[in-house]
N, C-alpha and C positions, 0 to 999 in steps of 0.2 A: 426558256429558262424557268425553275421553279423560282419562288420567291418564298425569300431566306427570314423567319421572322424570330424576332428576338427568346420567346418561348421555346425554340426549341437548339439544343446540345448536340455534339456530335452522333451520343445516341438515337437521338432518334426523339421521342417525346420528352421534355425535360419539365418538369414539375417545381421551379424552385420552392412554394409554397408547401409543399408536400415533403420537400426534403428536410422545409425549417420543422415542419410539425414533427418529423421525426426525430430532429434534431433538439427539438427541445424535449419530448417526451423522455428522450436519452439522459437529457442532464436531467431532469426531473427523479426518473429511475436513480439516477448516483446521488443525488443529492437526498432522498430520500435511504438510500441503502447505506451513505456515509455510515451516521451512528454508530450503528451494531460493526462496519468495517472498522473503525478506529475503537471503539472498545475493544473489539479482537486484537486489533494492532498494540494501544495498551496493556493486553494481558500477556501478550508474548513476550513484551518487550521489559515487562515487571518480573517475568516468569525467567526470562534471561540477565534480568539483574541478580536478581534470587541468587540463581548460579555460579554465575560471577563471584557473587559476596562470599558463597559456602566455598567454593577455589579458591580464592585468596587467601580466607579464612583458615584451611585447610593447609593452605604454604605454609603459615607463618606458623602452626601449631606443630608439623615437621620440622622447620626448621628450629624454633625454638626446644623444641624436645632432645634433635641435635647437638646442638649447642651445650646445652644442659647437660647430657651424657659425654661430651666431650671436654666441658670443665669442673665437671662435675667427680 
C-alpha cells in the first residue's frame, strides 16, 4: 500500500501554501483595485440620481401645467 501523507489532495500534489499565496495576492489585487471600483460605482449611482431628479421633476411640471390649463 502506498502511504497516504497529509500534503497531498485528491488531486494529486496539493500545495496549501501555494494556494494561501494566491489567495492572498487575490485579495490584495481587490483591495487595491477597490477605489477607482467604488468611485465608479458612486458615479453611476449620482448619475442615476441625476435622472431620477430630472423624471420626477419633469412629472410634476406636466402635471402642474395640466392642471393649470384645466382650471385655468
Amino acid at each position: 500500500m502506498a502511504a497516504h501523507t497529509n500534503s497531498q489532495g485528491p488531486e494529486g500534489n496539493y500545495d496549501p501554501a501555494g494556494n494561501t499565496q494566491m489567495f492572498r495576492a487575490f485579495v490584495d489585487d481587490a483591495e487595491t483595485a477597490r477605489p477607482a471600483a467604488v468611485a465608479a460605482s458612486h458615479r453611476q449611482q449620482s448619475s442615476k440620481a441625476g435622472l431620477w431628479l430630472a423624471v420626477v421633476v419633469a412629472f410634476v411640471v406636466v402635471v402642474g401645467a395640466v392642471a393649470w390649463l384645466a382650471l385655468g
